[in-house]
HTML snippet that shows the backbone in 3Dmol.js (N, CA, C, O; Angstrom):
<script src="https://3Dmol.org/build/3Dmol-min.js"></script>
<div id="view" style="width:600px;height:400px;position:relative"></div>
<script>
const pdb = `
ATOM      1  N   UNK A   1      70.096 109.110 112.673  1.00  0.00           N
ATOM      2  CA  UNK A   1      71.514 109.198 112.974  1.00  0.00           C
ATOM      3  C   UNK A   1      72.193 110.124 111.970  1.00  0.00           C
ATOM      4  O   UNK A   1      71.694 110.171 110.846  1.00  0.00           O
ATOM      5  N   UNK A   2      73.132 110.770 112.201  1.00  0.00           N
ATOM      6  CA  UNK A   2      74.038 111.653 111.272  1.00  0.00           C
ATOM      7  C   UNK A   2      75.107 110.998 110.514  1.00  0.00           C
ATOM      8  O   UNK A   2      75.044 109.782 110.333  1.00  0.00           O
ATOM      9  N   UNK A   3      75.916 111.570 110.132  1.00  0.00           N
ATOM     10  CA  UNK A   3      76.712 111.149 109.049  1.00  0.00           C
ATOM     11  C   UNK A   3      78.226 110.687 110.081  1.00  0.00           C
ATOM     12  O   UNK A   3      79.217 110.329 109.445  1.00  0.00           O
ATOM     13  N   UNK A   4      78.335 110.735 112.055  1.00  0.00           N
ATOM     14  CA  UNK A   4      79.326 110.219 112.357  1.00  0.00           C
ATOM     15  C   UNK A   4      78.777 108.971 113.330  1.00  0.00           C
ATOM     16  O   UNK A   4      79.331 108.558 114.349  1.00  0.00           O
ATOM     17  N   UNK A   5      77.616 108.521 112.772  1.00  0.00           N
ATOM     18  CA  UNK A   5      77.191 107.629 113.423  1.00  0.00           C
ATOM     19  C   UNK A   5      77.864 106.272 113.520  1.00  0.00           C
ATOM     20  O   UNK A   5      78.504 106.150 112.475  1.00  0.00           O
ATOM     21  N   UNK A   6      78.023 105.204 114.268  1.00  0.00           N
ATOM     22  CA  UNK A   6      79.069 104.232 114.335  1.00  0.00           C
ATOM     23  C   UNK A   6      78.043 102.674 114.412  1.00  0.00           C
ATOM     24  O   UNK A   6      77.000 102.522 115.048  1.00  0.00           O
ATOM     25  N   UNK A   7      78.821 101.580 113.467  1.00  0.00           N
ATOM     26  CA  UNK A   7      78.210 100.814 113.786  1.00  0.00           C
ATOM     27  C   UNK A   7      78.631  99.964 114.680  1.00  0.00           C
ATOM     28  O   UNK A   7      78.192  98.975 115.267  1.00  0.00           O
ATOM     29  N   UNK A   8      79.428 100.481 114.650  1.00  0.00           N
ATOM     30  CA  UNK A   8      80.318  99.388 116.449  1.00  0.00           C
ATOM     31  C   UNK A   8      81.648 100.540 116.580  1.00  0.00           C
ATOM     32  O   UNK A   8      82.259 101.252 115.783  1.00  0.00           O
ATOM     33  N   UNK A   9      81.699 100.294 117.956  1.00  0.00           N
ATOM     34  CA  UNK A   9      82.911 100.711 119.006  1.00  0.00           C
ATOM     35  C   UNK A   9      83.935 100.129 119.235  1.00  0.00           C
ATOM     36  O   UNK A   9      83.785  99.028 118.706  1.00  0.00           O
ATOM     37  N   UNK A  10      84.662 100.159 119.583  1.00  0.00           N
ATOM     38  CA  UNK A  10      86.404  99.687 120.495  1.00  0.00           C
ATOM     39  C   UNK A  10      87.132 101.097 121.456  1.00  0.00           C
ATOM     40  O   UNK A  10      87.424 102.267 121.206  1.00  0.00           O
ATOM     41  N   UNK A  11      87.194 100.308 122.490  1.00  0.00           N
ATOM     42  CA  UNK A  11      88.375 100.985 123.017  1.00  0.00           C
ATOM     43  C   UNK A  11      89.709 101.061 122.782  1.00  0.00           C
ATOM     44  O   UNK A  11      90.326 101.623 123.687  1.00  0.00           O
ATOM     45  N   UNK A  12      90.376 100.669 121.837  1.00  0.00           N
ATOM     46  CA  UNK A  12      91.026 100.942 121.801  1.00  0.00           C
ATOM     47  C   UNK A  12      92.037 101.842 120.651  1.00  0.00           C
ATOM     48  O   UNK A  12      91.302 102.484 119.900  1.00  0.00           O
ATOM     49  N   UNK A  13      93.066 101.983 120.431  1.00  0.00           N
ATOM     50  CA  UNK A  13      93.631 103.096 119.025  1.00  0.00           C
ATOM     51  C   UNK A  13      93.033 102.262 117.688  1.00  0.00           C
ATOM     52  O   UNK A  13      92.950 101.035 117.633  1.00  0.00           O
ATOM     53  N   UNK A  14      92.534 103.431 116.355  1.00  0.00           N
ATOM     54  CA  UNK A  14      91.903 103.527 115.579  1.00  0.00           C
ATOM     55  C   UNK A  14      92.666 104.014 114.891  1.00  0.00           C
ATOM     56  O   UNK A  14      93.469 104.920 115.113  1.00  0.00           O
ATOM     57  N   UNK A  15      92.312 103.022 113.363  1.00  0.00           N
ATOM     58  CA  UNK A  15      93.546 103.685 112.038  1.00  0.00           C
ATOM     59  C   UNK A  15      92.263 103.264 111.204  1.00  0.00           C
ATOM     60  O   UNK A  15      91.528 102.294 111.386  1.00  0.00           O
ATOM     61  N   UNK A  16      92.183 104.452 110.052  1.00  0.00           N
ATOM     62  CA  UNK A  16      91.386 104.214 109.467  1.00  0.00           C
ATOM     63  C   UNK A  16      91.955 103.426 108.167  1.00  0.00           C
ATOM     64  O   UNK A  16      93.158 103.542 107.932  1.00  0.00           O
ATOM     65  N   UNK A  17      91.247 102.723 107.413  1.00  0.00           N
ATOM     66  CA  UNK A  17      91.969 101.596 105.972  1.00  0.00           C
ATOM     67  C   UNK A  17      92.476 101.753 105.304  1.00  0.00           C
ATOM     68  O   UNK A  17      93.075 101.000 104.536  1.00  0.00           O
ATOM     69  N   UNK A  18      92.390 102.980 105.389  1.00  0.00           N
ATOM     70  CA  UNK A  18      93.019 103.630 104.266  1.00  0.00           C
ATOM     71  C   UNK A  18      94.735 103.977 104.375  1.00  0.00           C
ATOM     72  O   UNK A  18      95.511 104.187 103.443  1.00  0.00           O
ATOM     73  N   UNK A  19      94.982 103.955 105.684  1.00  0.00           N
ATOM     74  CA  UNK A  19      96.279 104.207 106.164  1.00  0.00           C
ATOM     75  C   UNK A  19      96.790 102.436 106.598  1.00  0.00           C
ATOM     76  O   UNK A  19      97.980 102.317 106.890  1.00  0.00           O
ATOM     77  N   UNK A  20      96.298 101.704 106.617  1.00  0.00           N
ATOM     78  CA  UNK A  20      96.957 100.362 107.231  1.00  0.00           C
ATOM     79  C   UNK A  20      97.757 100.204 106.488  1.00  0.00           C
ATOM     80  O   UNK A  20      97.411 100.637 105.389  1.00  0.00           O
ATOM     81  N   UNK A  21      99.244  99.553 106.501  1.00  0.00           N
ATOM     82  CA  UNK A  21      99.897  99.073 105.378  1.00  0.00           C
ATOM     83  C   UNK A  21      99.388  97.487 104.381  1.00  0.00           C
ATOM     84  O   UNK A  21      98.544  96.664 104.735  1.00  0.00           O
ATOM     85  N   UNK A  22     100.035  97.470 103.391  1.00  0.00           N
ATOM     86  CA  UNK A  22     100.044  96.835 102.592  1.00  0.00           C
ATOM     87  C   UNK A  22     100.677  95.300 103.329  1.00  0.00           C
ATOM     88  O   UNK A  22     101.598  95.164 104.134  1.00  0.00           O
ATOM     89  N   UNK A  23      99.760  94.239 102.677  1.00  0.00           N
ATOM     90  CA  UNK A  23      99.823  92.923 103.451  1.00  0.00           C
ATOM     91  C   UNK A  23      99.532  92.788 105.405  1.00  0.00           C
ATOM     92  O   UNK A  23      99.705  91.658 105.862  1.00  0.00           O
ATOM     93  N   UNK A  24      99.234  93.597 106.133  1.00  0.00           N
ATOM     94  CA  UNK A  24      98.577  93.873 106.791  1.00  0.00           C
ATOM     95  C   UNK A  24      97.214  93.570 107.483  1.00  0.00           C
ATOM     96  O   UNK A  24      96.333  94.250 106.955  1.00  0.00           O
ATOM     97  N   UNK A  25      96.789  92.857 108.388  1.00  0.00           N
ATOM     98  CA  UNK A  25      95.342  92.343 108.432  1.00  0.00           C
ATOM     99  C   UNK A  25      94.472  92.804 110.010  1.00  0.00           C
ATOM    100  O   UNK A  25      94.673  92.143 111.029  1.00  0.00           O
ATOM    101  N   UNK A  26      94.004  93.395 110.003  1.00  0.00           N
ATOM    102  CA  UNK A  26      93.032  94.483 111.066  1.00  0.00           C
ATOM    103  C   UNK A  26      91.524  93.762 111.341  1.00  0.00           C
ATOM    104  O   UNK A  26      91.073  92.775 110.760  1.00  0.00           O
ATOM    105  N   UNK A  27      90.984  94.444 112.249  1.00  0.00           N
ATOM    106  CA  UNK A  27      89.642  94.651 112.560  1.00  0.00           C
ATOM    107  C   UNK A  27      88.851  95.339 112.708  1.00  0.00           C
ATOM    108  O   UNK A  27      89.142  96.279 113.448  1.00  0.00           O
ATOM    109  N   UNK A  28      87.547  95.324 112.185  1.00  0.00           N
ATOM    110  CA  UNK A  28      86.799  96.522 111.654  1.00  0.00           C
ATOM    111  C   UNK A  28      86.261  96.619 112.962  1.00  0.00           C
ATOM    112  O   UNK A  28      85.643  95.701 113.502  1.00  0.00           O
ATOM    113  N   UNK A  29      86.630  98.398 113.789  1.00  0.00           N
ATOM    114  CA  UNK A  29      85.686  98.648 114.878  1.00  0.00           C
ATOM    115  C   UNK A  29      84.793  99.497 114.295  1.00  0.00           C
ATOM    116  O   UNK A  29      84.154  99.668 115.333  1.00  0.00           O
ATOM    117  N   UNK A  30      84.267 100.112 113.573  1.00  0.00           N
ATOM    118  CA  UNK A  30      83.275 101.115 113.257  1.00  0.00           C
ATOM    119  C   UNK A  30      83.345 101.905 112.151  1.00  0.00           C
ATOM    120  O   UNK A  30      84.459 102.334 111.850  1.00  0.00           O
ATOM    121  N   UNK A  31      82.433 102.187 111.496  1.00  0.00           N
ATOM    122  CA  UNK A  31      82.456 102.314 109.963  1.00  0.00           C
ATOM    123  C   UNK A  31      81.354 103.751 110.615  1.00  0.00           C
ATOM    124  O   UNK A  31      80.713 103.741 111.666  1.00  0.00           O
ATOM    125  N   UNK A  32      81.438 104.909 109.561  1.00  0.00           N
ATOM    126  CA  UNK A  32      80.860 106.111 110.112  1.00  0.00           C
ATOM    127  C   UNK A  32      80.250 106.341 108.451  1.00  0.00           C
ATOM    128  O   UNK A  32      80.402 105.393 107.680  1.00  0.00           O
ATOM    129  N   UNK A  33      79.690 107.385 108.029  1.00  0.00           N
ATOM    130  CA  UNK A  33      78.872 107.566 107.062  1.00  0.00           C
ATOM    131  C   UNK A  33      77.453 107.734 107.494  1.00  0.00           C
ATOM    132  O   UNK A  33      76.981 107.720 108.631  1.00  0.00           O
ATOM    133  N   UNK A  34      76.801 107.918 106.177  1.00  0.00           N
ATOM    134  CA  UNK A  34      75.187 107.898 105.894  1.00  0.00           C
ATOM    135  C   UNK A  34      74.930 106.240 106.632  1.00  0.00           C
ATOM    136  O   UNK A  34      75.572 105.389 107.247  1.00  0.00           O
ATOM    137  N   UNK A  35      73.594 106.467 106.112  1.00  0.00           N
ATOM    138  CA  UNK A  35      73.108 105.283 106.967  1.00  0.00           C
ATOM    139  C   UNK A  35      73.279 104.110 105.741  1.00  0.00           C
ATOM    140  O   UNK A  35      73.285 102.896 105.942  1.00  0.00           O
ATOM    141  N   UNK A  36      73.425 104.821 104.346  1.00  0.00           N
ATOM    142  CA  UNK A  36      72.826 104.250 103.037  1.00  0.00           C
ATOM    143  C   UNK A  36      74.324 103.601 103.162  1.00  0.00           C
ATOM    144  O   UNK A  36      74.625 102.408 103.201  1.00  0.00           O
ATOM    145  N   UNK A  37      75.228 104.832 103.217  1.00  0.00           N
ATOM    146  CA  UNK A  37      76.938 104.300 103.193  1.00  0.00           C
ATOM    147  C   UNK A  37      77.291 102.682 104.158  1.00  0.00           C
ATOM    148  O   UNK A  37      77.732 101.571 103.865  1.00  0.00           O
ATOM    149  N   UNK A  38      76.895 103.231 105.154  1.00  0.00           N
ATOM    150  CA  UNK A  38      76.718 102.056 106.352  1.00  0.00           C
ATOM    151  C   UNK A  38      76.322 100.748 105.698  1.00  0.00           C
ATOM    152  O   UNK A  38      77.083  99.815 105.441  1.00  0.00           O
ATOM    153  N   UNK A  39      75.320 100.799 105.518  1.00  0.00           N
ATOM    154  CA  UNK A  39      74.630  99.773 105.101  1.00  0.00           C
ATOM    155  C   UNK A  39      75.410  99.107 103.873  1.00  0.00           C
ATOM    156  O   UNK A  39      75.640  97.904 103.755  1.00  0.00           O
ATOM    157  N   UNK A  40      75.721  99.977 103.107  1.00  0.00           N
ATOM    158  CA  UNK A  40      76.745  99.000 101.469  1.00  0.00           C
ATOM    159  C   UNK A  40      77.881  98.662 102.133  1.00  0.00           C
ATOM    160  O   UNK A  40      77.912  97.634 101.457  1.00  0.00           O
ATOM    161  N   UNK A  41      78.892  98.554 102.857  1.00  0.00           N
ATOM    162  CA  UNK A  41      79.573  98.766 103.513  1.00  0.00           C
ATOM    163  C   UNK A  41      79.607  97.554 104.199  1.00  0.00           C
ATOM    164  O   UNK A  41      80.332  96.595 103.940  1.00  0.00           O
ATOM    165  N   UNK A  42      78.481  97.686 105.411  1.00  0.00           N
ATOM    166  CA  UNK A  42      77.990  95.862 105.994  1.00  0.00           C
ATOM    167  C   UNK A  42      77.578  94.933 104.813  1.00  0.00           C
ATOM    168  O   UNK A  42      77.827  93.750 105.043  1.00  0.00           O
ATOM    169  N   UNK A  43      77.173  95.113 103.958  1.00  0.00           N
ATOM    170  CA  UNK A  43      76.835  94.071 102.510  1.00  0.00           C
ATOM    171  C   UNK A  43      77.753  93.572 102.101  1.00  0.00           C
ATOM    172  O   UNK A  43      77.723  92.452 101.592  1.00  0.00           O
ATOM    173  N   UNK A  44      79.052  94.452 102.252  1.00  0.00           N
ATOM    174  CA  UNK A  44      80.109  94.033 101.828  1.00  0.00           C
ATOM    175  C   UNK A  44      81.110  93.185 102.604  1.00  0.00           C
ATOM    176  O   UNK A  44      82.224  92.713 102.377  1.00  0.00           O
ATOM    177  N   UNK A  45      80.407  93.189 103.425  1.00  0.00           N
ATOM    178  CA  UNK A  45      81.443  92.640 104.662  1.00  0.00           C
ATOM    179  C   UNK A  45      82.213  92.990 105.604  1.00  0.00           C
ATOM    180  O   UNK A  45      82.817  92.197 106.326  1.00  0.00           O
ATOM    181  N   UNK A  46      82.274  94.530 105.701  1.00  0.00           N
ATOM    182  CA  UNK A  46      82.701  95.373 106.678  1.00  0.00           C
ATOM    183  C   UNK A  46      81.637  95.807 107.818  1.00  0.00           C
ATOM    184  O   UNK A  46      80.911  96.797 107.729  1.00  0.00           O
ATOM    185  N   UNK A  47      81.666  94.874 108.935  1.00  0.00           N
ATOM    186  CA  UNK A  47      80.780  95.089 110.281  1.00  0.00           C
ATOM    187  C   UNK A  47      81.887  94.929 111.071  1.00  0.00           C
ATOM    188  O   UNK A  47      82.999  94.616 110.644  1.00  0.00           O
ATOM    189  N   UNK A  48      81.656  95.100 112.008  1.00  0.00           N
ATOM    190  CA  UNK A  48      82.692  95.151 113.564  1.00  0.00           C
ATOM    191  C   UNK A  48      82.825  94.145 114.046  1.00  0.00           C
ATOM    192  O   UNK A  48      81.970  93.354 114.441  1.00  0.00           O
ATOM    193  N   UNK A  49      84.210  94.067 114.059  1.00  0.00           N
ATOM    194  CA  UNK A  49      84.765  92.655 114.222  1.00  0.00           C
ATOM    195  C   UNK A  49      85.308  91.769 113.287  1.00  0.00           C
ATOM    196  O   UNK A  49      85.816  90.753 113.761  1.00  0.00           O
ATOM    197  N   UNK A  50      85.328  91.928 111.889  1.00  0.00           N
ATOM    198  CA  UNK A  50      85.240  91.614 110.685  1.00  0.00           C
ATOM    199  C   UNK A  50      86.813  91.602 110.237  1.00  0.00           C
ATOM    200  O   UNK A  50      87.487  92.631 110.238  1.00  0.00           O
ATOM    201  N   UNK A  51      87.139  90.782 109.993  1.00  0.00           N
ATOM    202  CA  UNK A  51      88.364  90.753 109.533  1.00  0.00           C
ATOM    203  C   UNK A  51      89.081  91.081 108.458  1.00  0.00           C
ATOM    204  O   UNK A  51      88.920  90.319 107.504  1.00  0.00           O
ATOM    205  N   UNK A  52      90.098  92.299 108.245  1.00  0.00           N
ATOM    206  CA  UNK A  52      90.509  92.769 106.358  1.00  0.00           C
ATOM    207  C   UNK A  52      91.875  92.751 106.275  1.00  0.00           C
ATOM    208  O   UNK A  52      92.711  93.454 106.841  1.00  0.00           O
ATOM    209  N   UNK A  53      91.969  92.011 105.631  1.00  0.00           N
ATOM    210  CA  UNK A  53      93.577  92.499 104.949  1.00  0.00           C
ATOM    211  C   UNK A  53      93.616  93.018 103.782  1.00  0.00           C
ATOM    212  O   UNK A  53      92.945  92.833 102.767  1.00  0.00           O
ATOM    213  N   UNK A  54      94.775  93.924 104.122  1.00  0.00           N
ATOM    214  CA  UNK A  54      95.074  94.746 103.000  1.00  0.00           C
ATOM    215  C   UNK A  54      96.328  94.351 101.662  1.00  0.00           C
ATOM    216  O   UNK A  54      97.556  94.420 101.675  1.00  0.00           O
ATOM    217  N   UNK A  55      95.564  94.021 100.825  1.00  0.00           N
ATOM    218  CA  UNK A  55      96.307  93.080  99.591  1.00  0.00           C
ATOM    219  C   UNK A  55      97.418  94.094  99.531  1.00  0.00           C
ATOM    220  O   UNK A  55      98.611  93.852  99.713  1.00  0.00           O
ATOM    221  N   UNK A  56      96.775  95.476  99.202  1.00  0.00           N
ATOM    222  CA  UNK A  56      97.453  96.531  98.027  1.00  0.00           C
ATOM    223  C   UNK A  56      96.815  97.854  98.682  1.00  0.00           C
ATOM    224  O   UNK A  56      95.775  97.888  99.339  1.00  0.00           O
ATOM    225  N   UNK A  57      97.906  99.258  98.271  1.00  0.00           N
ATOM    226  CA  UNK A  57      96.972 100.510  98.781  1.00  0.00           C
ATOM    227  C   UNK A  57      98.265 101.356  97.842  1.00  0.00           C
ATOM    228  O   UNK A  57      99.486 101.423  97.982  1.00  0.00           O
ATOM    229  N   UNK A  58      97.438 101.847  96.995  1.00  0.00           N
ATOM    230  CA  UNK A  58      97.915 103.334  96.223  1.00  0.00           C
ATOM    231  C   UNK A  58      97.376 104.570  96.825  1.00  0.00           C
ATOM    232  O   UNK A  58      96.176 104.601  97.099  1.00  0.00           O
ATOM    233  N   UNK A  59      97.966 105.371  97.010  1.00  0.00           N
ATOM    234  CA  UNK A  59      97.124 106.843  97.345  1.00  0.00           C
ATOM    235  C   UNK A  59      96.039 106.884  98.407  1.00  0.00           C
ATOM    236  O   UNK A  59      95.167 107.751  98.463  1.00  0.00           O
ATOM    237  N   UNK A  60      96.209 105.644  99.422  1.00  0.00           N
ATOM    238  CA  UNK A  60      95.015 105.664 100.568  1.00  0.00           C
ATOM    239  C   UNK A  60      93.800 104.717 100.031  1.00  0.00           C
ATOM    240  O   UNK A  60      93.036 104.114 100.785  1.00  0.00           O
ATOM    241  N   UNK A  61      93.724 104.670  98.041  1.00  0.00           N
ATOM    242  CA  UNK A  61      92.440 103.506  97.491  1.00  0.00           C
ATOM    243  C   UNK A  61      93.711 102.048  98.533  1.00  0.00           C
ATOM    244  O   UNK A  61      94.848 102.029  99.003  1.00  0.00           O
ATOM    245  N   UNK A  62      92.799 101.314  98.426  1.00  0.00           N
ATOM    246  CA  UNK A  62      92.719  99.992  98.813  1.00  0.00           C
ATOM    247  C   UNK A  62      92.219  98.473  98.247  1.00  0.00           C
ATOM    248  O   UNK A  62      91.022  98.316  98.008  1.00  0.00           O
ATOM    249  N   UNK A  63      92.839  97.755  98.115  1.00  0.00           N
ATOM    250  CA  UNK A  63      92.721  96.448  97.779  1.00  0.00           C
ATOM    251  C   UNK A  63      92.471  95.566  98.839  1.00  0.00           C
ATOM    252  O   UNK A  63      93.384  95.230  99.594  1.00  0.00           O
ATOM    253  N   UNK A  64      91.245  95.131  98.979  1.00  0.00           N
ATOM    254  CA  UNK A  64      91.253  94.560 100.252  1.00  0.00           C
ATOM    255  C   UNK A  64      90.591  93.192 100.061  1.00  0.00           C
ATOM    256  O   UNK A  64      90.073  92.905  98.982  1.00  0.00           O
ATOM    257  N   UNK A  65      90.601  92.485 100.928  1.00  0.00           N
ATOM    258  CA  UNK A  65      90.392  90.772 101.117  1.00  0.00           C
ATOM    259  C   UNK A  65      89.228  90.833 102.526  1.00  0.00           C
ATOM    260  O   UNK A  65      89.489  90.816 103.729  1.00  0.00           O
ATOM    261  N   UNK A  66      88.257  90.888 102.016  1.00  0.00           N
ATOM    262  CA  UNK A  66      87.287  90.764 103.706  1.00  0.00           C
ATOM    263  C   UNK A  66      86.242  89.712 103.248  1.00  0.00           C
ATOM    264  O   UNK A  66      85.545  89.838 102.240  1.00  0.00           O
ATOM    265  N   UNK A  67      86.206  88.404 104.312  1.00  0.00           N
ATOM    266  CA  UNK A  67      85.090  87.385 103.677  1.00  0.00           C
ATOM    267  C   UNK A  67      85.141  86.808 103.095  1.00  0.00           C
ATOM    268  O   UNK A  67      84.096  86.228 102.799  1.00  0.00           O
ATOM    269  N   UNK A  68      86.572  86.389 102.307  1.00  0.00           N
ATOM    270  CA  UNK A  68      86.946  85.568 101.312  1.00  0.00           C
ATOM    271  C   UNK A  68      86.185  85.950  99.932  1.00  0.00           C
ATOM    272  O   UNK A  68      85.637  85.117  99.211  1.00  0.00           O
ATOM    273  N   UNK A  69      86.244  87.488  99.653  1.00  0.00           N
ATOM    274  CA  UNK A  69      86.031  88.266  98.771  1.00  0.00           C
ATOM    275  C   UNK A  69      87.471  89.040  98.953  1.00  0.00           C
ATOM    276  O   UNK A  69      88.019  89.186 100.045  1.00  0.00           O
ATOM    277  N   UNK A  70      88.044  89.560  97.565  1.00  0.00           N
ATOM    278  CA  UNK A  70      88.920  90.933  97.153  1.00  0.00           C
ATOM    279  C   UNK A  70      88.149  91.346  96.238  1.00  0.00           C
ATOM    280  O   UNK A  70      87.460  90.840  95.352  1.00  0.00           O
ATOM    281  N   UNK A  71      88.586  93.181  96.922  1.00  0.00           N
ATOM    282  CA  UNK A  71      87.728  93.902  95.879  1.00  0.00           C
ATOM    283  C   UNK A  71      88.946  95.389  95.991  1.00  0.00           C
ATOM    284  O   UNK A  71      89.925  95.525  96.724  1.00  0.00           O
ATOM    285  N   UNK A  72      88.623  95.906  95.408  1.00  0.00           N
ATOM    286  CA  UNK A  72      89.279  97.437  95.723  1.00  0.00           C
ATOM    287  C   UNK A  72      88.429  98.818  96.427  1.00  0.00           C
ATOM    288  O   UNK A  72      88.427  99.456  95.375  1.00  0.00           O
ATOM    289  N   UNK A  73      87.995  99.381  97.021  1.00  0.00           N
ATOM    290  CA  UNK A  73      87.647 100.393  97.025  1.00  0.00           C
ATOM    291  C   UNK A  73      88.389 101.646  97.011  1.00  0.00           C
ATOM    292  O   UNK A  73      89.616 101.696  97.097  1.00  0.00           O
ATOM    293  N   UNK A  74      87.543 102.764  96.888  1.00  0.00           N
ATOM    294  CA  UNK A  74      88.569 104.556  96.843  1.00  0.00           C
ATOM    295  C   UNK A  74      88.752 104.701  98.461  1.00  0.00           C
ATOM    296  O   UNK A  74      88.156 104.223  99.427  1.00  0.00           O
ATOM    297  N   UNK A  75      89.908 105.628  98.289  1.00  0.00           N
ATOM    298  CA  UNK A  75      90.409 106.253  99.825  1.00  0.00           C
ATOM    299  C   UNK A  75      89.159 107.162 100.925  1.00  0.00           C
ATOM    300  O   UNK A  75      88.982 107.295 102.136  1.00  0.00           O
ATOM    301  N   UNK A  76      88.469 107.658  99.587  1.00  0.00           N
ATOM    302  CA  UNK A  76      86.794 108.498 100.657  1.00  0.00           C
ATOM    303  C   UNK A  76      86.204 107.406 101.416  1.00  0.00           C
ATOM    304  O   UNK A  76      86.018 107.738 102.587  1.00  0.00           O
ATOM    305  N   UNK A  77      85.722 105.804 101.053  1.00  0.00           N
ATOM    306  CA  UNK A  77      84.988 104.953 101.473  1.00  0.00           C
ATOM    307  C   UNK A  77      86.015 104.358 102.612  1.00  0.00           C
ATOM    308  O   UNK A  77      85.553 103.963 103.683  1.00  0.00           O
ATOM    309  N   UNK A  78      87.576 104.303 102.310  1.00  0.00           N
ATOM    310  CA  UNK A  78      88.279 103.704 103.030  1.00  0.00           C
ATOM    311  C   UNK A  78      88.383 104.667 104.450  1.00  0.00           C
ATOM    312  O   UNK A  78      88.334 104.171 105.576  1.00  0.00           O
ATOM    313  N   UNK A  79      88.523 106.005 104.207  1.00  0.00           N
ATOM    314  CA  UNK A  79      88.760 106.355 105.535  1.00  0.00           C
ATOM    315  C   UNK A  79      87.969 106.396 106.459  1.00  0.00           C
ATOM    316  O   UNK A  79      88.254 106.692 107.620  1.00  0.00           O
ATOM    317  N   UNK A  80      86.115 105.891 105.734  1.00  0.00           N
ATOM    318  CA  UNK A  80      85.425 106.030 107.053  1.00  0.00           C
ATOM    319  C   UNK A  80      85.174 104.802 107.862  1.00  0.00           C
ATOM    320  O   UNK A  80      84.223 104.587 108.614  1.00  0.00           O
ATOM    321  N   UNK A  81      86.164 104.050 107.586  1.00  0.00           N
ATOM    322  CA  UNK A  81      86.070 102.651 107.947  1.00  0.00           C
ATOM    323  C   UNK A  81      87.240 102.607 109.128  1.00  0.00           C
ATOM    324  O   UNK A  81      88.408 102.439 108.776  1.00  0.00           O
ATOM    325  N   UNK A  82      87.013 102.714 110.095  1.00  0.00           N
ATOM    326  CA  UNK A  82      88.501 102.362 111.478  1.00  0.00           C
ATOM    327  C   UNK A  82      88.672 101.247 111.943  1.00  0.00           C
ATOM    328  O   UNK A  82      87.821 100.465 112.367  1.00  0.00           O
ATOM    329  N   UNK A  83      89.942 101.113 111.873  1.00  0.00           N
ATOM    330  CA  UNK A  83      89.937  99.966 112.240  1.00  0.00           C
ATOM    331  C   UNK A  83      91.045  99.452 113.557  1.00  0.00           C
ATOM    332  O   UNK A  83      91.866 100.347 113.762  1.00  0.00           O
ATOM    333  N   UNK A  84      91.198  98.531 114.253  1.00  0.00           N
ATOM    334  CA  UNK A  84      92.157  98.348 115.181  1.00  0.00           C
ATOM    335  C   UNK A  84      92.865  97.340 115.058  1.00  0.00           C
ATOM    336  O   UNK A  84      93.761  97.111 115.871  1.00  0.00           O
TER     337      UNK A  84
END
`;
const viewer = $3Dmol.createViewer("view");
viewer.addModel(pdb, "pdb");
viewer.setStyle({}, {cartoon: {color: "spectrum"}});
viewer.zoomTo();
viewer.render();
</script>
């Protein structure tokens, strides 16, 4: 697979995490990257269908709550994550 490979779909409109607002809570339709990216990504708790709210977001980084884990990640990891 290439680097816009998806691990799940939706039909419907797509915002990637990096843009959701602050206090805010979405669903992960498809996360794109390497396969390696993919994979840390689902470890973390971002698979499709997956539920995130967004604590906090400076500059597109993100503070996020997925799994009854918060963690922060950067805006590169956040935008390949869409969500609906």
């Amino acid at each position: 697979m290439d680097d816009e490979a998806a691990v799940g779909t939706s039909g419907g409109a797509q915002l990637p995490l990096s843009m959701v607002s602050e206090g805010q809570t979405v669903l992960v339709s498809r996360v794109r990257g390497s396969q390696e990216l993919r994979q840390h990504l689902a470890e973390l708790g971002f698979v499709q269908g997956a539920s995130v709210k967004v604590v906090s977001r400076v500059n597109g980084d993100v503070l996020v709550s997925v799994k009854g884990a918060t963690f922060g990640i950067g805006r590169d990891m956040a935008q390949k994550i869409a969500t609906c």
